[in-house]
N, CA, C and O atoms as CSV, one atom per row, in Angstrom:
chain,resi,resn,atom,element,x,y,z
A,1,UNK,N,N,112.927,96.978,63.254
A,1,UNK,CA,C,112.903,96.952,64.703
A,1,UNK,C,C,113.503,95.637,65.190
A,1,UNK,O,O,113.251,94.555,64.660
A,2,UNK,N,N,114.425,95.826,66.380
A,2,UNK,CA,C,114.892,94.538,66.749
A,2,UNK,C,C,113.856,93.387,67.138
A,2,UNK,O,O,112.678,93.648,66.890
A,3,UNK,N,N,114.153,92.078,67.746
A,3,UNK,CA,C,113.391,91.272,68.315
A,3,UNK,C,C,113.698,91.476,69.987
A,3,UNK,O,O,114.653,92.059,70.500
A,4,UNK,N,N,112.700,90.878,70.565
A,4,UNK,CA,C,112.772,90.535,71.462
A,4,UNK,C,C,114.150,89.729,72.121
A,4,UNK,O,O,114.756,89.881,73.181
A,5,UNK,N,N,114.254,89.205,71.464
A,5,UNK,CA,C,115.271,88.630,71.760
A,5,UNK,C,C,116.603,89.099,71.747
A,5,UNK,O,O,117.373,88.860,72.677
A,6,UNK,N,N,117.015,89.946,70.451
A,6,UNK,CA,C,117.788,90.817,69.980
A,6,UNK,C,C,118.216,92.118,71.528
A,6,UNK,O,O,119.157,92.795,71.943
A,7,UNK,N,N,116.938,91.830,71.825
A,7,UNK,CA,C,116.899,93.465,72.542
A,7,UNK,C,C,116.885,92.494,74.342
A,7,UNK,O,O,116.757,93.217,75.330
A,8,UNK,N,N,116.949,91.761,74.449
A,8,UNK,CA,C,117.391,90.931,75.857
A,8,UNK,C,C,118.959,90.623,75.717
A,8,UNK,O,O,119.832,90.706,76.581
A,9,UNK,N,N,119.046,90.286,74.523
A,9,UNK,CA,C,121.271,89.865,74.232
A,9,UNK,C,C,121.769,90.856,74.745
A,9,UNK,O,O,122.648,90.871,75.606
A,10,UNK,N,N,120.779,92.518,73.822
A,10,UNK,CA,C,121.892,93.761,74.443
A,10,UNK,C,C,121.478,94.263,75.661
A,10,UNK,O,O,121.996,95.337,75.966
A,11,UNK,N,N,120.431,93.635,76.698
A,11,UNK,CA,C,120.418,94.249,77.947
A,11,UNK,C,C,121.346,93.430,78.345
A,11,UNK,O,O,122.127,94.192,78.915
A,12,UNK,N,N,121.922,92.030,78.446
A,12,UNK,CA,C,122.605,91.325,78.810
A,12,UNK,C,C,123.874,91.826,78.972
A,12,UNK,O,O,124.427,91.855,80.071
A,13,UNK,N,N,124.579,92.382,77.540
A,13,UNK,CA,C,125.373,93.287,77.518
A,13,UNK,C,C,125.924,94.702,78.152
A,13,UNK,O,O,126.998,95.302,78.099
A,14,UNK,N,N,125.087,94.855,78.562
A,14,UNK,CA,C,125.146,96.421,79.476
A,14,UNK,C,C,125.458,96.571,80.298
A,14,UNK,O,O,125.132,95.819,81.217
A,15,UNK,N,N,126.670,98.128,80.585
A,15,UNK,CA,C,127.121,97.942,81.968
A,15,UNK,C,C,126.631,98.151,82.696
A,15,UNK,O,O,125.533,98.645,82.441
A,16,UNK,N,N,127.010,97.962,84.239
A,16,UNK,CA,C,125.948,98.158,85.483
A,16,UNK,C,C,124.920,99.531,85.705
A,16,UNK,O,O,123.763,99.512,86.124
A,17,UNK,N,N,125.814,100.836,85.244
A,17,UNK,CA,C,125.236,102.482,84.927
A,17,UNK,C,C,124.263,102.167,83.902
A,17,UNK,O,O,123.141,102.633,84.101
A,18,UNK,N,N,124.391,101.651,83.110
A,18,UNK,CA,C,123.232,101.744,82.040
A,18,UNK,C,C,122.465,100.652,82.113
A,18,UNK,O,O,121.358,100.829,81.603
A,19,UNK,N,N,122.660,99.502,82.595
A,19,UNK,CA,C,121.256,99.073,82.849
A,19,UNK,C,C,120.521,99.428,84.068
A,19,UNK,O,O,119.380,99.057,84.344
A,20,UNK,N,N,121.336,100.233,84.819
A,20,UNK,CA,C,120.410,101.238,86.400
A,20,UNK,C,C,119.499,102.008,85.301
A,20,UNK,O,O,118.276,101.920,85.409
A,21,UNK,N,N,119.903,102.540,84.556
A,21,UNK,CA,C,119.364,104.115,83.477
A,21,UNK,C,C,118.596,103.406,83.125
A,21,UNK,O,O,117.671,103.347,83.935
A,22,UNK,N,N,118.430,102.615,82.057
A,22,UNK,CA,C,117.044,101.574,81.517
A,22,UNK,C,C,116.348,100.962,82.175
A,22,UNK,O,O,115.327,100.595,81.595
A,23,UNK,N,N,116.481,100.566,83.545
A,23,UNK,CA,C,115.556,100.049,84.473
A,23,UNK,C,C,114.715,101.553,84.790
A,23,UNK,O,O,113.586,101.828,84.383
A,24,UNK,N,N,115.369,102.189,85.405
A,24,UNK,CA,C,114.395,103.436,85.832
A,24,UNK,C,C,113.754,103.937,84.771
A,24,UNK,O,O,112.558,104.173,84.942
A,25,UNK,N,N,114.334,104.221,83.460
A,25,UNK,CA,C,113.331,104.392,82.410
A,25,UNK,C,C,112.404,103.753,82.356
A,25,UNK,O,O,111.298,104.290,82.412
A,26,UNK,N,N,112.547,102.347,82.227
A,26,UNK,CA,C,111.022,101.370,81.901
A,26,UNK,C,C,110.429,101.734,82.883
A,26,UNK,O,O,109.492,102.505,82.677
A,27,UNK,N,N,110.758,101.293,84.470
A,27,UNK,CA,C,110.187,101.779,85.579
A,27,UNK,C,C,108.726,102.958,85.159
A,27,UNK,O,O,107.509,102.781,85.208
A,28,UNK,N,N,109.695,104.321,84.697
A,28,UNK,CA,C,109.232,105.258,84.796
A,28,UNK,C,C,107.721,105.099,83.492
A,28,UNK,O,O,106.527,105.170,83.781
A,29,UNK,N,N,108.305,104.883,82.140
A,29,UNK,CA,C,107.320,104.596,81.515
A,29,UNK,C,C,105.955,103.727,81.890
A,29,UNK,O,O,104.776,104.077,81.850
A,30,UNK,N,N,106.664,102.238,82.337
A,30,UNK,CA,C,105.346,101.519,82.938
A,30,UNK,C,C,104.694,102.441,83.794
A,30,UNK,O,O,103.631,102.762,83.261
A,31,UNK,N,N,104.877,103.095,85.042
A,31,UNK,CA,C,104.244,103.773,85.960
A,31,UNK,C,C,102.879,105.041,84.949
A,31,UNK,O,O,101.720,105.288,85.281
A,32,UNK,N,N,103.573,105.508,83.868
A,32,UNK,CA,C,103.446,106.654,83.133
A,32,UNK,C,C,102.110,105.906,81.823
A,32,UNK,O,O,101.431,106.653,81.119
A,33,UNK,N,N,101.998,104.267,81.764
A,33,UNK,CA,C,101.671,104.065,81.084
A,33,UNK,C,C,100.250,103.215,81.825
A,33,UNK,O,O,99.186,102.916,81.283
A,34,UNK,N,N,100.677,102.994,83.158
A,34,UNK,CA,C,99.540,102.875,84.347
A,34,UNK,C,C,98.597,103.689,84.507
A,34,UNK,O,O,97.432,103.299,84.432
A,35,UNK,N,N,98.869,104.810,84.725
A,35,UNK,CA,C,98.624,106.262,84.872
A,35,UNK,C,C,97.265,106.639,83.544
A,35,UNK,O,O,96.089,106.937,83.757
A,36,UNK,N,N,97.717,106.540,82.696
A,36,UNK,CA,C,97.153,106.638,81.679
A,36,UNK,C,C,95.637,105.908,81.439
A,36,UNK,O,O,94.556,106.287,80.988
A,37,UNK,N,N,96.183,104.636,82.003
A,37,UNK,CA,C,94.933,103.193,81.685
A,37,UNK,C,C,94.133,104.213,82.697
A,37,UNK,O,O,93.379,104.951,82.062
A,38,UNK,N,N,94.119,104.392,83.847
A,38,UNK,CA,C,93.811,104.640,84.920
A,38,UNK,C,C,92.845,105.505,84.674
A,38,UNK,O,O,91.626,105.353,84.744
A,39,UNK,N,N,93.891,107.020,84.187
A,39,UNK,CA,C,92.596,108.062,83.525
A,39,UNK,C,C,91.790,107.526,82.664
A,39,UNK,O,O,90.635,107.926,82.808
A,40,UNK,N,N,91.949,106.741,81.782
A,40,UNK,CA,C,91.089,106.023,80.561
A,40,UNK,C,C,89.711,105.658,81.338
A,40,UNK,O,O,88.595,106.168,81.238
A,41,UNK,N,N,90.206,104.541,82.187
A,41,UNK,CA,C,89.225,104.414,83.361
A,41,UNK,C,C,88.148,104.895,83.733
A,41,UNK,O,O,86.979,104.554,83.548
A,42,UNK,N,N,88.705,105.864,84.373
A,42,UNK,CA,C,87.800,106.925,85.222
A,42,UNK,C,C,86.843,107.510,84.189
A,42,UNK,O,O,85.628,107.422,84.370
A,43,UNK,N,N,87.555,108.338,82.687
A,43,UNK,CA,C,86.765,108.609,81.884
A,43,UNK,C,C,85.831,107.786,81.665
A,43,UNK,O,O,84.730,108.149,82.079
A,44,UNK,N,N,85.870,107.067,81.294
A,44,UNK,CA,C,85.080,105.805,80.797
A,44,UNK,C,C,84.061,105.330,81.816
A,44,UNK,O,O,83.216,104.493,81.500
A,45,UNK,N,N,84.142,105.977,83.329
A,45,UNK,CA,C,83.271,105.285,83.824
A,45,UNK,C,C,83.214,104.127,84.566
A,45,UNK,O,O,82.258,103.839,85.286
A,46,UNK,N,N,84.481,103.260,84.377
A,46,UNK,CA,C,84.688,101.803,85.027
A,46,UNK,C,C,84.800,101.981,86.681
A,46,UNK,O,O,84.579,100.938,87.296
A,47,UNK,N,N,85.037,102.871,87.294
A,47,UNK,CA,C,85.169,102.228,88.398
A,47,UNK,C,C,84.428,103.948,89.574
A,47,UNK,O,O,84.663,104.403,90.694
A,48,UNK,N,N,83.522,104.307,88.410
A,48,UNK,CA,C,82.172,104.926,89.502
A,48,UNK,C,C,81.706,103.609,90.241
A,48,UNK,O,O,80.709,104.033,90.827
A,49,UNK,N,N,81.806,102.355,90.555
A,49,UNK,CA,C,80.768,101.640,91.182
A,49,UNK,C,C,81.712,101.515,92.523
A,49,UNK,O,O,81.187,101.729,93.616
A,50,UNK,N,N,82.842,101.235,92.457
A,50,UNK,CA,C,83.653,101.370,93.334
A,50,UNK,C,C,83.586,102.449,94.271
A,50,UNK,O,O,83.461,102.338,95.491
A,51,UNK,N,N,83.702,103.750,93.445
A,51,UNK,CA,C,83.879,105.033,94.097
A,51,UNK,C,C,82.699,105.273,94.875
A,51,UNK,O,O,82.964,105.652,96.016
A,52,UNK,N,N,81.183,105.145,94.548
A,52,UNK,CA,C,80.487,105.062,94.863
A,52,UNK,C,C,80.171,103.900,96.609
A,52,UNK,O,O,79.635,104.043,97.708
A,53,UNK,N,N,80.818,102.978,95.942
A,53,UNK,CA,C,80.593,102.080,97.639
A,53,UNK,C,C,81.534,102.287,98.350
A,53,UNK,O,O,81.412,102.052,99.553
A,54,UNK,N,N,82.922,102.855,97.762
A,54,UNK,CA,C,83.765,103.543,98.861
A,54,UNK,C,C,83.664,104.822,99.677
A,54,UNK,O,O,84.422,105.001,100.630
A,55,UNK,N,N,82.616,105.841,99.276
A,55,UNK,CA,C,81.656,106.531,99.625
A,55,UNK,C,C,80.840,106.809,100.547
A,55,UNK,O,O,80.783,107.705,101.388
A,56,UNK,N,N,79.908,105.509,100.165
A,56,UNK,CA,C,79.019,104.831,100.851
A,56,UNK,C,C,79.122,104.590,102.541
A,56,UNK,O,O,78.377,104.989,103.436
A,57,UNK,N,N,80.731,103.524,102.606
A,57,UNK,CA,C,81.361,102.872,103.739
A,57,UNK,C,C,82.067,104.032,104.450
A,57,UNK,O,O,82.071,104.082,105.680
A,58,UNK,N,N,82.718,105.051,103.627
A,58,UNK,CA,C,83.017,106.050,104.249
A,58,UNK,C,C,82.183,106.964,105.670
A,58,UNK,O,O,82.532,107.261,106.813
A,59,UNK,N,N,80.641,107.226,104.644
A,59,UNK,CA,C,79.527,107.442,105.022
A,59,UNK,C,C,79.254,107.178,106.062
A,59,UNK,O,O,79.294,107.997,106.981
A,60,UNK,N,N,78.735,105.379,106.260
A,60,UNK,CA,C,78.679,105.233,107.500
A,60,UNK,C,C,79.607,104.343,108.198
A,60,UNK,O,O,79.258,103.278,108.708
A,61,UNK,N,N,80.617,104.735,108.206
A,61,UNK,CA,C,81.639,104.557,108.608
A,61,UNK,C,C,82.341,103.149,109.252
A,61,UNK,O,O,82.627,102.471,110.239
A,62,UNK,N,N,82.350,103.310,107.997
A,62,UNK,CA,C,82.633,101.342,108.250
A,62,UNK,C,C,84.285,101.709,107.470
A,62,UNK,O,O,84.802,100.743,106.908
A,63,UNK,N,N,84.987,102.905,107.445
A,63,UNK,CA,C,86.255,102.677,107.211
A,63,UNK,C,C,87.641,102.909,108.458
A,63,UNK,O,O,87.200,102.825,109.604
A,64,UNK,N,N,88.562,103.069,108.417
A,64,UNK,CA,C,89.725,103.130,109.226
A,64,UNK,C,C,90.925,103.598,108.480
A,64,UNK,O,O,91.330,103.259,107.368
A,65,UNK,N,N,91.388,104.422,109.306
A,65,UNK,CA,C,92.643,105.136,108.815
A,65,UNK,C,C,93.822,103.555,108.716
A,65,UNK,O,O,94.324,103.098,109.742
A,66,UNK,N,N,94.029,103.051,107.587
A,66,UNK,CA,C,95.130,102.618,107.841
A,66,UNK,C,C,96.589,102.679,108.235
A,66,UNK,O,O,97.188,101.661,108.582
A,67,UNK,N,N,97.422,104.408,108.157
A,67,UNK,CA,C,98.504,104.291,108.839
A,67,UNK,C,C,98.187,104.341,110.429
A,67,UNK,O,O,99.133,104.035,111.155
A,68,UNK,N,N,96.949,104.698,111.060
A,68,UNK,CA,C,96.898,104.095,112.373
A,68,UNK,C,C,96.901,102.948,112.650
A,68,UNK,O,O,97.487,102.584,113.669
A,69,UNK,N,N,96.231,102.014,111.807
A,69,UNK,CA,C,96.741,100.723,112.002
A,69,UNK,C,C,97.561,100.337,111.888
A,69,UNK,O,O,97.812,99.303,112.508
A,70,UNK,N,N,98.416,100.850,111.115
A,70,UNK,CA,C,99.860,99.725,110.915
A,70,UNK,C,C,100.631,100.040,112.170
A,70,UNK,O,O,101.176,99.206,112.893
A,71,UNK,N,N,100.610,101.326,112.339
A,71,UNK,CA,C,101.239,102.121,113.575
A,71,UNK,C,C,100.990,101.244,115.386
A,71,UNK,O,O,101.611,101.270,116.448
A,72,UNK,N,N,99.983,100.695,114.975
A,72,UNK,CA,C,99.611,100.047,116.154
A,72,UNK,C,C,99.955,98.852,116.423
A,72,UNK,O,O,100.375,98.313,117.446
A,73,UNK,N,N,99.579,98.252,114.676
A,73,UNK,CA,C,100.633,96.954,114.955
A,73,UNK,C,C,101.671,96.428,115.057
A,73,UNK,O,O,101.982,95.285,115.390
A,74,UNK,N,N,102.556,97.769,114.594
A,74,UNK,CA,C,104.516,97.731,114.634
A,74,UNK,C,C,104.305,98.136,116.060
A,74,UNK,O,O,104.643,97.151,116.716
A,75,UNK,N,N,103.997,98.893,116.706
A,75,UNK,CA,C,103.791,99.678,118.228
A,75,UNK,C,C,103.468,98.030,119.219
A,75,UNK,O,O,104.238,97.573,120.064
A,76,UNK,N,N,102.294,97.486,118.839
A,76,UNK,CA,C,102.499,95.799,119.565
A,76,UNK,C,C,103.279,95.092,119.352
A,76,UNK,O,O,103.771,94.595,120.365
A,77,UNK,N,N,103.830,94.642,118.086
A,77,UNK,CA,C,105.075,94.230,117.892
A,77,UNK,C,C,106.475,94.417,118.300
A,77,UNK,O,O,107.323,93.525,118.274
A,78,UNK,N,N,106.703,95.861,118.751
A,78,UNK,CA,C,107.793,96.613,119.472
A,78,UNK,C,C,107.399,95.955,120.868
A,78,UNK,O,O,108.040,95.035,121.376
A,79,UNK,N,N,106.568,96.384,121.276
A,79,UNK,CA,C,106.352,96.315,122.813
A,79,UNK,C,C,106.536,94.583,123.108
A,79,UNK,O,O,107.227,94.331,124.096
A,80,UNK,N,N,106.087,93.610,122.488
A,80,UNK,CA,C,105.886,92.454,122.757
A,80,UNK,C,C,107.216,92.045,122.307
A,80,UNK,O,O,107.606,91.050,122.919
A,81,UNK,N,N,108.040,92.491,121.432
A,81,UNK,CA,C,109.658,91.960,121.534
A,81,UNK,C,C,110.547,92.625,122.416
A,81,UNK,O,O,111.741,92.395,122.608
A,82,UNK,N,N,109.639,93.676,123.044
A,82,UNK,CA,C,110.688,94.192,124.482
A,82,UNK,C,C,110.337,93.456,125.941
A,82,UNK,O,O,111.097,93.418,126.909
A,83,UNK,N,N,108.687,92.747,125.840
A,83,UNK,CA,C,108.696,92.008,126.801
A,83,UNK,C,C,109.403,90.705,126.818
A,83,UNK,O,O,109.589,89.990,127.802
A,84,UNK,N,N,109.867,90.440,125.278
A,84,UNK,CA,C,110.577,88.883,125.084
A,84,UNK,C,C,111.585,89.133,125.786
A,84,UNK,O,O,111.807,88.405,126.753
A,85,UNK,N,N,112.621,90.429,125.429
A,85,UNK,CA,C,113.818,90.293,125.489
A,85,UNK,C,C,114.056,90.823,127.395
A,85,UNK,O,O,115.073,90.582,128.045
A,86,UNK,N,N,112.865,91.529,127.897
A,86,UNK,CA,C,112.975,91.554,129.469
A,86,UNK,C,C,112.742,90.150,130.126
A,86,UNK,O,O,113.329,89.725,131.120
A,87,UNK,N,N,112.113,89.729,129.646
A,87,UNK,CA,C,111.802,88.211,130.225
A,87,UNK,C,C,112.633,87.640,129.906
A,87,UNK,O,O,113.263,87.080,130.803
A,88,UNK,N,N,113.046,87.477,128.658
A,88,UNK,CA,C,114.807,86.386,128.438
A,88,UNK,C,C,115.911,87.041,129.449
A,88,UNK,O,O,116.590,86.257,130.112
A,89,UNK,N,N,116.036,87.892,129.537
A,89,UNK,CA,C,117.093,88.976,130.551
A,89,UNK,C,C,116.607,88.465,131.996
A,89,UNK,O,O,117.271,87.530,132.442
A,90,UNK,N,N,115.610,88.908,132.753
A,90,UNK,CA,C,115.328,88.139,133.980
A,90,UNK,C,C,115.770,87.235,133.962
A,90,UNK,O,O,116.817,87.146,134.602
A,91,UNK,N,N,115.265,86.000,133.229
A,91,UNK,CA,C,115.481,84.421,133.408
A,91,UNK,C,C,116.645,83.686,133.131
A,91,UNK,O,O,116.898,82.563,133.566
A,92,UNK,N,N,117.341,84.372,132.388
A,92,UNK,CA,C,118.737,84.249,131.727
A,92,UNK,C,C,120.272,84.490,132.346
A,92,UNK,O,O,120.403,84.012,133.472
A,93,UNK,N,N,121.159,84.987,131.935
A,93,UNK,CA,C,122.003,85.186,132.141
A,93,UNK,C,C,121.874,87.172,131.911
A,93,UNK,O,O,121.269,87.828,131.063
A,94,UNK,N,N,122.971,87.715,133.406
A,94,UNK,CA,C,122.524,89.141,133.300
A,94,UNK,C,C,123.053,89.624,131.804
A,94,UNK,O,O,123.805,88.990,131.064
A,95,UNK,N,N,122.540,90.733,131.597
A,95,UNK,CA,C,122.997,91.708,130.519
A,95,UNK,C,C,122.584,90.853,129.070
A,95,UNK,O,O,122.854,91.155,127.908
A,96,UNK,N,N,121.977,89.906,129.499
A,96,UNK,CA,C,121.964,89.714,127.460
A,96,UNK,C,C,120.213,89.789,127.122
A,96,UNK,O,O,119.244,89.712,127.877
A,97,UNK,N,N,120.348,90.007,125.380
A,97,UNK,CA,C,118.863,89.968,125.025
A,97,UNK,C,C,118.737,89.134,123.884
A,97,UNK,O,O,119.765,88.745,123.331
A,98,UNK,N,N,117.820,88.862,123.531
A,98,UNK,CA,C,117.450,88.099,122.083
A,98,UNK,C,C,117.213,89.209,121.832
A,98,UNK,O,O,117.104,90.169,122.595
A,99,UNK,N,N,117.058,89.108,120.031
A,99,UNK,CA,C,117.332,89.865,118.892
A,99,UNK,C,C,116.017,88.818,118.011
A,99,UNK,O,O,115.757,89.023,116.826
């Protein structure tokens, strides 16, 4: 089996198509090898304590949809860089905006 090292010279070597192909492979394996720990996990029991207090908070409702939140905070963020750029426009010169 090569070394480590051996096997970094020939990624070095590789053309741009094939080291796209070996990135998404590893990609894919690591993800595939995540996956795995994960079920191991669960079998095993490690993270009923979790599931259990996420449950719990669910329960009495001490949780929140997070894509409503994010939604709200890009939605204030929109709105508050359209009041920048109306207020730079009033005060400014006509027709222009910050960015």
């Amino acid at each position: 089996m090569a070394t480590i090292d051996q096997i970094e010279a020939a990624i070095l070597q590789l053309p741009p198509e094939d080291f796209q192909r070996l990135s998404e492979w590893i990609l894919e394996l690591d993800q595939q090898r995540w996956d795995a720990e994960l079920e191991d996990d669960i079998a095993a029991g490690k993270l009923d304590a979790l599931a259990e207090e996420a449950i719990a908070d669910f329960k009495a409702g001490r949780c929140r949809c997070l894509a409503i939140e994010k939604s709200r905070s890009l939605a204030k963020r929109i709105l508050r860089m359209l009041g920048e750029n109306r207020d730079a426009g009033a005060g400014g010169a006509q027709g222009t905006t910050t960015t």
